[in-house]
C-alpha positions in Angstrom: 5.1 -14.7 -17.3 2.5 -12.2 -15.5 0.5 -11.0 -18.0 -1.5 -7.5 -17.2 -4.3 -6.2 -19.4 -5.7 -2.5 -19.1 -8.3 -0.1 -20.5 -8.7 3.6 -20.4 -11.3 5.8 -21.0 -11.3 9.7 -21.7 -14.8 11.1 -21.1 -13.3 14.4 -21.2 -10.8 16.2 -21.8 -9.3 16.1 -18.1 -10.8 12.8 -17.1 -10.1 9.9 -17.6 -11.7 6.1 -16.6 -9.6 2.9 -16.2 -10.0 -0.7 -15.5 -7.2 -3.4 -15.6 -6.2 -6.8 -14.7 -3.1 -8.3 -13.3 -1.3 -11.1 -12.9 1.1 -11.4 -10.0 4.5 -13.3 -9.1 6.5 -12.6 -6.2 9.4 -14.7 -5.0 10.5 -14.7 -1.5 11.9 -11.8 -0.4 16.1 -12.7 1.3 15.4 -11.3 4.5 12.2 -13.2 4.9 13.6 -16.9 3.6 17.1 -16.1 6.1 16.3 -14.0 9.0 18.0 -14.4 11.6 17.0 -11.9 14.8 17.3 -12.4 18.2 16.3 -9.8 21.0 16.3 -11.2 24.4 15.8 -8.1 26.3 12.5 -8.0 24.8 11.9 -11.5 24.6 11.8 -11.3 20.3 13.3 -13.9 18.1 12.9 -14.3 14.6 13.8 -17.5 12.7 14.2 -18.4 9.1 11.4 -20.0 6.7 14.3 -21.4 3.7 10.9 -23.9 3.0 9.0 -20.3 1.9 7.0 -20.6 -1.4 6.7 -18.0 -3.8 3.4 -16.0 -3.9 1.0 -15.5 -6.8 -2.1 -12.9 -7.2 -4.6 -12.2 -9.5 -5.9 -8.6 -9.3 -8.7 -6.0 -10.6 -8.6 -2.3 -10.1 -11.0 0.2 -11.1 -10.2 3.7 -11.1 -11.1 7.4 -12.3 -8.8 10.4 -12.8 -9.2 14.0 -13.2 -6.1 16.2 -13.9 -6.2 20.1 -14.9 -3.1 22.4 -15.0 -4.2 23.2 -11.2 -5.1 20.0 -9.7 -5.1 16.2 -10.0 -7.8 13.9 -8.1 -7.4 10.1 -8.3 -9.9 7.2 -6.9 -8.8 3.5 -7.0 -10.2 0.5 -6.0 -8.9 -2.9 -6.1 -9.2 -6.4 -5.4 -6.6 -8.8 -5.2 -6.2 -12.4 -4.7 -3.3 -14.8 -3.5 -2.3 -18.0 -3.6 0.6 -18.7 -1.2 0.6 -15.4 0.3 3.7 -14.7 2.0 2.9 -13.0 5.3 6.4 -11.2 7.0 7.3 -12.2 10.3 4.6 -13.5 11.3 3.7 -14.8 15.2 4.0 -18.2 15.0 4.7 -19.0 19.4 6.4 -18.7 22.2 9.3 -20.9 23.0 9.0 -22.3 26.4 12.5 -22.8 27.3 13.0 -19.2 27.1 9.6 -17.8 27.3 10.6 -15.4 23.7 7.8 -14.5 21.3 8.8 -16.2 17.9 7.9 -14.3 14.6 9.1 -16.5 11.0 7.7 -15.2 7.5 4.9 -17.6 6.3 2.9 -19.0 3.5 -0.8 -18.3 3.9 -2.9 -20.5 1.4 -5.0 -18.5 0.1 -5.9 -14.7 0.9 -7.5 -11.7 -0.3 -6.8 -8.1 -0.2 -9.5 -5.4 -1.3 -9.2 -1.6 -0.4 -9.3 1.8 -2.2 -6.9 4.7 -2.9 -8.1 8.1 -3.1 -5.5 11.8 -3.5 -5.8 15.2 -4.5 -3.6 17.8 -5.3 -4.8 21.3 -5.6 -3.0 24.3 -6.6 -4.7 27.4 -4.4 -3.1 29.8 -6.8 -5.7 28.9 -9.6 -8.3 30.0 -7.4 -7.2 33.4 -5.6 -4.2 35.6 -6.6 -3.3 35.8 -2.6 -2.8 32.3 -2.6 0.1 31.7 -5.4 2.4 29.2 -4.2 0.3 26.9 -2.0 -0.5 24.0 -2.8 -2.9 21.4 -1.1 -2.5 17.8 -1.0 -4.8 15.3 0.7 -4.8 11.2 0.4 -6.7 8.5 2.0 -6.2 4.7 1.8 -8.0 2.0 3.3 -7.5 -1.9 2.8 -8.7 -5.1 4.6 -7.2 -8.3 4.0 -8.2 -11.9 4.9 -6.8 -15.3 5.4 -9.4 -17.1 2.6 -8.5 -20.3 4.8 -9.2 -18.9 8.3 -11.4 -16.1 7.6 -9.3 -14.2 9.5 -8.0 -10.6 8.8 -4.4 -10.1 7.6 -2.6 -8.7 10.5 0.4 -7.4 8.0 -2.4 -4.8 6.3 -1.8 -1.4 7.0 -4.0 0.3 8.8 -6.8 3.0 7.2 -4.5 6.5 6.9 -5.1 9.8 5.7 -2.7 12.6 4.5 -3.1 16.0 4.7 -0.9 18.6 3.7 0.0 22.2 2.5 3.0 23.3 1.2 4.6 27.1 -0.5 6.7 27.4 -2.8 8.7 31.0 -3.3 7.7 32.9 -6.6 11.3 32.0 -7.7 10.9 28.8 -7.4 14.6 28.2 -4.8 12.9 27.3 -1.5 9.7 25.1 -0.5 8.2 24.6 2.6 5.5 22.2 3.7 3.6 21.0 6.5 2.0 17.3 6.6 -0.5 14.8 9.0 -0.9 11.8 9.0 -3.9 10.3 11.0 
């Protein structure tokens, strides 16, 4: 049972204000409970965890949203925390017989993970005839995660990213082109 409560507000007509709460289960993934990987060329073995527990959260969001028939903008943040965090092949040593980094998926304790979320897509169209067909799109996310027990950072996070992108689309709809960045 993981029980998720939300609210939404409509200032407006295009926007729109949200808040919700979540509870989280996640068993272990296969892979990460029966890995099995050995690369001796470059000195990488990965081992099984069957003892892996499955991981629990408890997470907030806040967010806004603003969509028109030429555009859609979206902010998020959130705030999650975990109890027996399962962190993917994680470095856990180096075996000295054969001098291999180890990696196994493990439980961490206790962690957190905060960050936000924020897109846009614009339709150029709406605001110049000579533009009809292009569309804009632009993302950012950025999240930092912590071991609650070690205060140390979450190595698994991703890193910060952006997205930025332009794509056409013919006035008969049959062919689509775009262009994207990812920094």
């Amino acid at each position: 049972f993981t029980p998720r409560l939300g609210v939404v507000y409509h200032p407006g007509d295009v926007w729109s204000v949200y808040g919700q709460y979540a509870s989280g289960f996640r068993a272990p993934p296969f892979e990460d409970a029966n890995i099995g990987l050995d690369i001796p060329l470059f000195g990488y073995r990965a081992i099984p965890n069957p003892d892996l527990k499955s991981e629990t959260s408890d997470g907030f969001e806040l967010g806004t949203r603003r969509i028109t028939s030429s555009s859609r903008f979206s902010l998020a943040l959130f705030d999650t925390e975990y109890d027996d965090f399962i962190e993917s092949r994680s470095p856990i040593g180096i075996d000295e017989a054969t001098g291999d980094l180890i990696f196994q998926s493990i439980n961490i304790g206790q962690a957190r993970i905060y960050g936000m979320d924020l897109g846009l897509d614009q339709d150029l169209g709406a605001w110049s005839d000579s533009l009809q067909g292009l569309t804009l799109r632009a993302s950012a996310f950025w999240a930092k995660g912590s071991n609650r027990q070690t205060d140390e950072p979450l190595n698994s996070i991703a890193p910060p990213q952006a997205v930025l992108g332009l794509s056409w689309v013919s006035p008969a709809g049959d062919w689509e082109l775009g262009l994207a960045a990812t920094v």
